[in-house]
C-alpha positions in Angstrom: -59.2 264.0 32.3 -62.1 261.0 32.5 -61.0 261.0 36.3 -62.7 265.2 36.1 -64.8 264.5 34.1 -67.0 261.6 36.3 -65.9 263.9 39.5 -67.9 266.8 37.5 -70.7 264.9 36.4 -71.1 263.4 39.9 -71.3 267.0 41.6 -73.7 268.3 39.0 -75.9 265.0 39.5 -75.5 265.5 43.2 -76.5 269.2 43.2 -79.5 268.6 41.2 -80.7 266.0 43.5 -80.3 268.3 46.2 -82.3 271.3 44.6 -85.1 268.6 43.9 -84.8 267.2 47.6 -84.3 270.1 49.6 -87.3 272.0 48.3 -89.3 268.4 48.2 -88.4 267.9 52.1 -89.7 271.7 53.0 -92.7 271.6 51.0 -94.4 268.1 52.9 -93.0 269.1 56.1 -95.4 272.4 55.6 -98.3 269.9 54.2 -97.5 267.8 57.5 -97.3 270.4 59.8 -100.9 272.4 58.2 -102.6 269.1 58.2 -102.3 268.5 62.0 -102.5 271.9 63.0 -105.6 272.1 61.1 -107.0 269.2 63.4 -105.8 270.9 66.4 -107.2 274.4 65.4 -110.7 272.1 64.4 -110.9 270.2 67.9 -109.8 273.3 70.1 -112.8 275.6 68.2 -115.7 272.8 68.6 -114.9 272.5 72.0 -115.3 276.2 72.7 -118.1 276.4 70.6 -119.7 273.7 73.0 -118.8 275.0 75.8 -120.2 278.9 74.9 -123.6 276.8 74.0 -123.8 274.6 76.9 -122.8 277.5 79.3 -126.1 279.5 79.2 -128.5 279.1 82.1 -131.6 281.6 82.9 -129.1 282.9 85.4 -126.5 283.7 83.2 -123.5 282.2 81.5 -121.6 279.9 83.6 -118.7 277.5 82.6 -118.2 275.1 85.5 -115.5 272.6 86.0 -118.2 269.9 85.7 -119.3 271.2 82.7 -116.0 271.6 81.2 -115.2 268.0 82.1 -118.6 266.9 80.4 -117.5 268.8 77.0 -113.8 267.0 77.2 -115.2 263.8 77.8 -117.8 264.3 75.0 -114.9 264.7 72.5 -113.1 261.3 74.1 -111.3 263.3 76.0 -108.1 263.6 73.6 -104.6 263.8 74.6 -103.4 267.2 74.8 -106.5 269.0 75.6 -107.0 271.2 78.0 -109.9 273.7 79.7 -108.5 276.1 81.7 -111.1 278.2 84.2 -109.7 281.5 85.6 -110.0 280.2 88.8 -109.0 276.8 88.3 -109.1 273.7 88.6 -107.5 273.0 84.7 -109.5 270.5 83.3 -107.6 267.5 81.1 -104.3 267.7 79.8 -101.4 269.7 82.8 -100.0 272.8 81.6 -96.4 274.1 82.9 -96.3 277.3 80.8 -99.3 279.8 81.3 -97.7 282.7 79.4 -99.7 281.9 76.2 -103.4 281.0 78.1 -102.4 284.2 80.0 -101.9 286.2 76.4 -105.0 284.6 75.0 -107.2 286.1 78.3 -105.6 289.4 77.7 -106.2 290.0 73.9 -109.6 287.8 73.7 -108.9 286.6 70.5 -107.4 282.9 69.4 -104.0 282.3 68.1 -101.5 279.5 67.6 -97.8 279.4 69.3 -95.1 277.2 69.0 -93.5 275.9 72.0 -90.4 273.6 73.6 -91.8 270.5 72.3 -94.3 271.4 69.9 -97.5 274.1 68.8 -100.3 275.3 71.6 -103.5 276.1 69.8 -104.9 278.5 72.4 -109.3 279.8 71.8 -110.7 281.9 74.4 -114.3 281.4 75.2 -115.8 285.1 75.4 -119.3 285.1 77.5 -121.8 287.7 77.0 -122.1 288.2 81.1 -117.9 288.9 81.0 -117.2 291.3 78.0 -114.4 292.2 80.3 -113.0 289.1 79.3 -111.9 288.9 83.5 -113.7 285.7 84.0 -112.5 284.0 80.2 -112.3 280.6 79.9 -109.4 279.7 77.3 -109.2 275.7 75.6 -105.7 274.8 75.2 -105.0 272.5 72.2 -101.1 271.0 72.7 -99.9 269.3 69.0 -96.3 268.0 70.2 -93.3 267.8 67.8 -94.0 263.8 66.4 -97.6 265.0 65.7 -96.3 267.9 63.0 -93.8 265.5 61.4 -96.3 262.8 61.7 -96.9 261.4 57.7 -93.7 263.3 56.6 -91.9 260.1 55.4 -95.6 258.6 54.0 -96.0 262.0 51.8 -92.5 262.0 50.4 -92.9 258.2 49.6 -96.2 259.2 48.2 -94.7 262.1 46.1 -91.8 260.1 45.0 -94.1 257.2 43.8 -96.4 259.3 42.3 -93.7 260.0 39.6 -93.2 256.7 39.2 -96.8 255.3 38.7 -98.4 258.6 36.9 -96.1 257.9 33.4 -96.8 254.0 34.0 -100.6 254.7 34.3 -100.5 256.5 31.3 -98.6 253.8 29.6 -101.0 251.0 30.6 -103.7 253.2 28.7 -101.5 253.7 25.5 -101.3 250.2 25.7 -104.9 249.6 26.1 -105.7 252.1 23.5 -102.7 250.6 20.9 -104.3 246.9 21.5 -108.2 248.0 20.1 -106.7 249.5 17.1 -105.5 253.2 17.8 -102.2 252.5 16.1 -101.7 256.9 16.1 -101.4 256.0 20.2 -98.5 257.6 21.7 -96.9 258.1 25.4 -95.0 261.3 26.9 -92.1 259.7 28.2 -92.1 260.6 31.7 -90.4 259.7 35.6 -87.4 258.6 36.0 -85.2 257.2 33.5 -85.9 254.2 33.0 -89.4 254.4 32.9 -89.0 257.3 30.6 -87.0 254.5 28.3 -90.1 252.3 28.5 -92.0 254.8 27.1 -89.4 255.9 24.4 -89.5 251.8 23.2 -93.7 251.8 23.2 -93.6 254.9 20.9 -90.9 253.0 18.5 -93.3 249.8 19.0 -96.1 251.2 18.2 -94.6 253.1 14.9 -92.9 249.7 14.1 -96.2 248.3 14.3 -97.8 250.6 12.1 -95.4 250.5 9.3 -95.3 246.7 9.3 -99.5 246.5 9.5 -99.1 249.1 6.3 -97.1 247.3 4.6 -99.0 243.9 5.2 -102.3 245.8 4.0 -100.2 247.1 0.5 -99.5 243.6 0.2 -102.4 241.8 0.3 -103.8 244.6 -1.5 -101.5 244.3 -4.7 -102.3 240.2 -4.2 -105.5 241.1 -4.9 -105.3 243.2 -7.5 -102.8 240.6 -9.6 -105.7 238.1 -9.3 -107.8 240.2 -12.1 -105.7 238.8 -15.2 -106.8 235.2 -14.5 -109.8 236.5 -14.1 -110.7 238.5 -17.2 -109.1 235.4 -19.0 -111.8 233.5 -17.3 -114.1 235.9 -18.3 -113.1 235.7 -21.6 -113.2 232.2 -22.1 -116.6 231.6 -20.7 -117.6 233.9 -23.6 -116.7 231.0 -26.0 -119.0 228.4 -24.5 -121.7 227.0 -26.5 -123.8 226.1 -24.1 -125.5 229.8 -22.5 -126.8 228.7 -19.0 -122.9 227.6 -18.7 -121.2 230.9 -19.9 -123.7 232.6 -17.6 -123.0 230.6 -14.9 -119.3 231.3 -15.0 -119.9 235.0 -15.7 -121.6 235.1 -12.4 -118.9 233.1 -10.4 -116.5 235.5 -11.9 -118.3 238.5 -11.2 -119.1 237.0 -7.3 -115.0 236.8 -7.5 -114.3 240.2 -8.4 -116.5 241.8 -6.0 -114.7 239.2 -3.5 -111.5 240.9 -4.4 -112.4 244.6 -4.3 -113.9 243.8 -0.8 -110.5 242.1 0.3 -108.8 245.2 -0.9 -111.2 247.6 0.3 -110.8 245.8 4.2 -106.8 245.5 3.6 -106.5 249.2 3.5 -109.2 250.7 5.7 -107.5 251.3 9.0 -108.0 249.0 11.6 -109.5 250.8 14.2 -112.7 251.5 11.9 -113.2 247.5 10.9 -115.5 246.8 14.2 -117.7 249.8 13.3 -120.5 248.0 11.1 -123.2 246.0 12.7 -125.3 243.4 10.4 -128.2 241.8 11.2 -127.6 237.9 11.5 -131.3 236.5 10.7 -131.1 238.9 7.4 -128.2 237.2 6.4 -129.3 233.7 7.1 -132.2 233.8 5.2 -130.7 235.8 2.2 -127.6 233.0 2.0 -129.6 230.1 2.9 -132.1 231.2 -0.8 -128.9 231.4 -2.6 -127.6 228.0 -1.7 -131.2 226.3 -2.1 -130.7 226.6 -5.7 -127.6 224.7 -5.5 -129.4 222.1 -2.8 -132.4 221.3 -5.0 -129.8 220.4 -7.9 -128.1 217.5 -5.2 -131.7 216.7 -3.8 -130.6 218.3 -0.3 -133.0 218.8 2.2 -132.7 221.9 3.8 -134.1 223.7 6.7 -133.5 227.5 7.9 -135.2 229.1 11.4 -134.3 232.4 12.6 -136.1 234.1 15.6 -138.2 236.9 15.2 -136.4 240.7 15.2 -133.2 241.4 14.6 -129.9 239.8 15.5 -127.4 242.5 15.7 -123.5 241.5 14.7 -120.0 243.3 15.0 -119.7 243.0 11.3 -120.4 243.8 7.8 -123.5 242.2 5.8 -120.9 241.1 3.3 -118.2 239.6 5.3 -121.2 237.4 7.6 -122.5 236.4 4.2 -118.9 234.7 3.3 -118.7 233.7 6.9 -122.2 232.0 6.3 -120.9 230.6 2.9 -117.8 229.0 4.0 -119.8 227.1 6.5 -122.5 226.1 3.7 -119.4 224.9 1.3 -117.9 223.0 3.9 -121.5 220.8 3.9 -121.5 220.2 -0.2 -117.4 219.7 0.0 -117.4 216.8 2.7 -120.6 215.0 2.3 -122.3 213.1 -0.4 -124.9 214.5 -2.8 -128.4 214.3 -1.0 -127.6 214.8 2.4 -129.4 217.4 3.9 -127.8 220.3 6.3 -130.2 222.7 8.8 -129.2 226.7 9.4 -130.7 228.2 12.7 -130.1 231.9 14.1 -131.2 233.0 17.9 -130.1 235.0 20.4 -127.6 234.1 22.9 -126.2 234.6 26.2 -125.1 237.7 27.0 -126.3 239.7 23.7 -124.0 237.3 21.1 -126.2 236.0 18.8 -126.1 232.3 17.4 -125.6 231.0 14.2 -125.6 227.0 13.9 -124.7 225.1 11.3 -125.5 221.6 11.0 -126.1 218.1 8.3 -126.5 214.8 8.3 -123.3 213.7 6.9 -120.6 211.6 9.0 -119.4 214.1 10.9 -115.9 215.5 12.5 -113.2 213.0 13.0 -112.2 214.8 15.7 -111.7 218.7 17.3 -108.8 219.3 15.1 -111.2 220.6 12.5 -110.4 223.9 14.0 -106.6 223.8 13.8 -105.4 225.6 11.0 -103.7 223.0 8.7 -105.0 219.9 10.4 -108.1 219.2 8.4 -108.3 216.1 7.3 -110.4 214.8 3.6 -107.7 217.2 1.4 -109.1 220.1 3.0 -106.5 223.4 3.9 -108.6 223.5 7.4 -108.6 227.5 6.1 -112.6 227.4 6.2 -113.5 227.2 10.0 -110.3 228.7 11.0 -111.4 231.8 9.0 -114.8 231.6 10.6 -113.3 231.0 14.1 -111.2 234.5 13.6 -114.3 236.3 12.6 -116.2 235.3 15.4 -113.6 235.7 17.6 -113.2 239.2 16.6 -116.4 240.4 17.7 -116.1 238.8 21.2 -117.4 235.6 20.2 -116.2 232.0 19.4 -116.5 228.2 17.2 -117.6 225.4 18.9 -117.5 222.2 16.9 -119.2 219.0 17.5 -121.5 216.0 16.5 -125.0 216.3 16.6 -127.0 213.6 18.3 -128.0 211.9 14.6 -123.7 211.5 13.5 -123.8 214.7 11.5 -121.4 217.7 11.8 -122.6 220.4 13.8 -120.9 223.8 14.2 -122.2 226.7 16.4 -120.7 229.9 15.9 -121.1 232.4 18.6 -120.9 236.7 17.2 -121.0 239.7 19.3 -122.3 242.8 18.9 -119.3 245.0 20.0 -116.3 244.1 17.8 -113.0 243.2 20.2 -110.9 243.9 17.8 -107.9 241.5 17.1 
């Protein structure tokens, strides 16, 4: 029975192949043969055409073998051309059969016949001094056999390929459009079958994908949202200070907090291909952090000096989220250096469109590069801060360079874009 059944599936497999080839084989032949009749049909009809034109004399029209030779050698005297006079001599390629240049005299009009050997494109040249047609000079236009099955094999490979590299074309643009964010992206599986399989796997990717980002967005959401019981218990218990500057103090970090928190929620469920949408201007954001934090400065006797260029310095990115950028750099300053050391914040325009932000002091400096490395911070520190500011950056096209400025102190330039990458 499994012996019948594989013998039947063969013969159904092999019949289908043949109604897809047969038809396939018939169809480019035709394309082969038109295209280089065509070109036959082309070169026979300019070279009558030039011949009509060049015959005219104030005598009358006169096609001469000289002339004729002039026309054929005008062309490059191709292979398989030939002008034949009604009294001779043939000019270019020999002929053996006249029956068709005889048929072509007789009814004046052109016409293609196929031969032993190949097709004969055959284009009387009608005179107005012969309308008899007794004097007709006929161009002769031989295509042989391996001229009309010439680019058979190259148009069936062509056709053949073409259902190969349509579906992966279209795949490399799901892909494209999957990696900036479009996580709704799917494929028509397509071709043969296994690139049809590739594209059933990208579709089961690409839902995997969105159900996992989902759920990671639900997470850090409900995260987030367990984070207000501390919280109000803060809030609470900076209602019981004495001392009012404090209570308000730690009302206000609490409140910065919360607003923290329903922007981390807000960004954990807004779909990802809108988070590169909002464009902030950098120098409004430098100078509206760098008045917060001078409050804090003056307290530690910091000096501190902010220049920003003049108009605006357009970023891939919301006011807020640059502002906690900003902040994480300017907490990294009063976390790893002593009270009183002063720090400098500078915005410009880059290369390329980025714009520049550069943060800088006059502490010790970096140890070393692996400052960015997430985890490899040295001083106690999570090495979280510049590794978040490095993924920021880098989302918007830009980068994080670290380094020591020429007076010891810690310098770090952060380069944004104004087109978000996406990550």
């Amino acid at each position: 029975m499994r012996r019948r059944i594989a013998l039947l599936s063969l013969a159904v497999g092999s019949l289908v192949v043949i109604a897809f080839l047969i038809p396939l084989a018939i169809l480019v032949r035709n394309q082969a043969e038109n295209r280089a009749l065509s070109g036959g049909e082309t070169l026979a009809q300019s070279i009558a055409t030039t011949l009509a034109v060049s015959s005219v004399t104030p005598e009358g029209s006169v096609i001469t073998a000289e002339l004729a030779q002039g026309v054929v050698d005008a062309f490059g005297a191709p292979d398989g051309v030939t002008v034949l006079l009604p009294g001779g001599p043939n000019v270019g390629a020999p002929v053996d059969d006249l029956t068709g240049v005889q048929a072509a005299r007789q009814s004046a009009r052109a016409f293609t016949a196929f031969t032993e050997g190949g097709a004969e494109i055959l284009v009387p040249v009608l005179l107005a001094d012969d309308p008899e047609g007794g004097g007709t000079v006929v161009v002769r236009s031989f295509v042989s056999d391996a001229e009309l099955r010439k680019g058979v094999r190259m148009a069936a490979a062509d056709r053949l390929g073409r259902s190969i590299v349509m579906p992966m074309t279209e795949l490399s643009a799901a892909a494209r459009s999957l990696g900036v964010g479009d996580l709704g992206t799917r494929v028509r599986p397509a071709g043969p079958a296994e690139i049809a399989e590739v594209g059933e796997a990208f579709n089961f990717l690409a839902g995997r994908l969105g159900t996992l980002l989902s759920a990671e967005r639900e997470s850090v959401a409900d995260l987030s949202h367990r984070l207000r019981t501390p919280l109000t218990a803060l809030r609470l218990q900076a209602e019981t200070l004495s001392d009012p500057a404090e209570a308000e103090a730690l009302r206000s970090d609490v409140d910065r907090l919360e607003q923290a928190m329903d922007r981390l929620i807000e960004d954990a469920r807004r779909p990802s291909a809108e988070s590169g949408s909002q464009v902030a201007d950098l120098a409004t954001v430098v100078r509206h952090r760098a008045a917060f934090w001078k409050v804090v400065a003056d307290e530690q006797n910091r000096p501190v000096t902010v220049r920003t260029s003049g108009g605006r310095l357009p970023v891939a990115m919301d006011s807020q989220d640059l502002g906690a950028l900003l902040d994480t750099l300017i907490e990294n300053v009063f976390a790893h250096t002593p009270a009183g050391t002063g720090y400098a914040l500078s915005a410009a325009l880059g290369a390329n469109g980025t714009s520049v932000l550069v943060v800088e002091d006059d502490g010790p400096g970096f140890p070393d590069q692996s400052v960015l490395e997430r985890g490899a911070s040295a001083g106690g520190s999570t090495g979280l801060g510049l590794d978040i500011v490095r993924r920021a950056a880098e989302c918007t096209g830009g980068g994080v360079t670290v380094s020591n400025g020429p007076h010891g102190g810690a310098r770090v330039e952060v380069r944004l874009g104004a087109e978000g990458h996406g990550s």
